[in-house]
N, C-alpha and C positions, 0 to 999 in steps of 0.2 A: 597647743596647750603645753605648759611646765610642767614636769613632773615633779611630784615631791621627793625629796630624798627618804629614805626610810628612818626611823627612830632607833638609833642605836643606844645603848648602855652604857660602853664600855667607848673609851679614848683610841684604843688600837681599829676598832671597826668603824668608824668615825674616820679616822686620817684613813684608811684603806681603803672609803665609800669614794673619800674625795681624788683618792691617789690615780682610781678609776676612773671616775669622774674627767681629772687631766686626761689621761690615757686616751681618752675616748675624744674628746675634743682634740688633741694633736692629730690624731686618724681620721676626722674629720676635715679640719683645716688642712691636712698635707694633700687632701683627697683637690679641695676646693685648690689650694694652688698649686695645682698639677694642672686642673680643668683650665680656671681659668687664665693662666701663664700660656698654655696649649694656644687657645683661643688668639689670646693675644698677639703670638709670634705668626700667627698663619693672618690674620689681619695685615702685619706688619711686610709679611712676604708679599700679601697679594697688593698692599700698599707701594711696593718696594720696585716690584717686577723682578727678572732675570735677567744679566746675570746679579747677585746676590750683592750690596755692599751693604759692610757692615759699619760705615763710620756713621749712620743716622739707628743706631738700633732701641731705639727708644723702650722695646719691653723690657728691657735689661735693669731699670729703673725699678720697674715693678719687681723684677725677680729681686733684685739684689734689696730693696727693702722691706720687702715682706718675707724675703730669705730670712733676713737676720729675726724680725721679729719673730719666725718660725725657731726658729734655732732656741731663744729664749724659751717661747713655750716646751719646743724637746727637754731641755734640759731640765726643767722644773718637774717635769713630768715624769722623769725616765731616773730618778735617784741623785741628781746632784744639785740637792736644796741646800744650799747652806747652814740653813739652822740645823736641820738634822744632822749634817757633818759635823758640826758644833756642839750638836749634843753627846753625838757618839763618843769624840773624842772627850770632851770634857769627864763620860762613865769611867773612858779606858784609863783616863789620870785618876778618878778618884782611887777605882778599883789598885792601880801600884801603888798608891799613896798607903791603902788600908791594907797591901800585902807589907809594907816595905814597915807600916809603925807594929805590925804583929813579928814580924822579924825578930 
């Protein structure tokens, strides 16, 4: 079952529910591909045998593309959203702009 999100008021508790929201899904999915990455590579050994070669390592596919899309979700999650970079800076212009015309 989905849980509903709760009813906030205000805009700052709102972007904070969902900032968690992310948060909690990255720590989920880093959980999920750790597990099943694991899985994988012990498949691939008992697939493989001893001694070890690595020019057939096929999890490496898995890891390296669901890497990067893990990467995306971090970063989205963890403070480096563009628009809010965008926003901030644009405050920090207006803010010199209204020191600089009281001047």
């Amino acid at each position: 079952m989905k849980r509903k999100s709760p009813h906030f008021d205000d805009p700052e508790s709102k972007r904070l529910w969902k900032l968690a929201q992310q948060r909690a899904n990255v720590k989920r999915n880093l959980t999920m591909y750790v597990i099943i990455n694991v899985v994988l590579i012990l498949i691939w050994v008992k697939q493989q045998g001893f001694p070890l070669r690595f020019d057939n390592f096929w999890p490496g596919w898995v890891l390296f593309g669901w890497g990067i899309a893990l990467i995306f979700n971090f970063r989205s999650a963890y403070g480096m959203d563009l628009k809010a970079q965008t926003n901030e800076e644009y405050r920090r212009l207006r803010e010199e702009q209204q020191r600089a015309s009281e001047a």
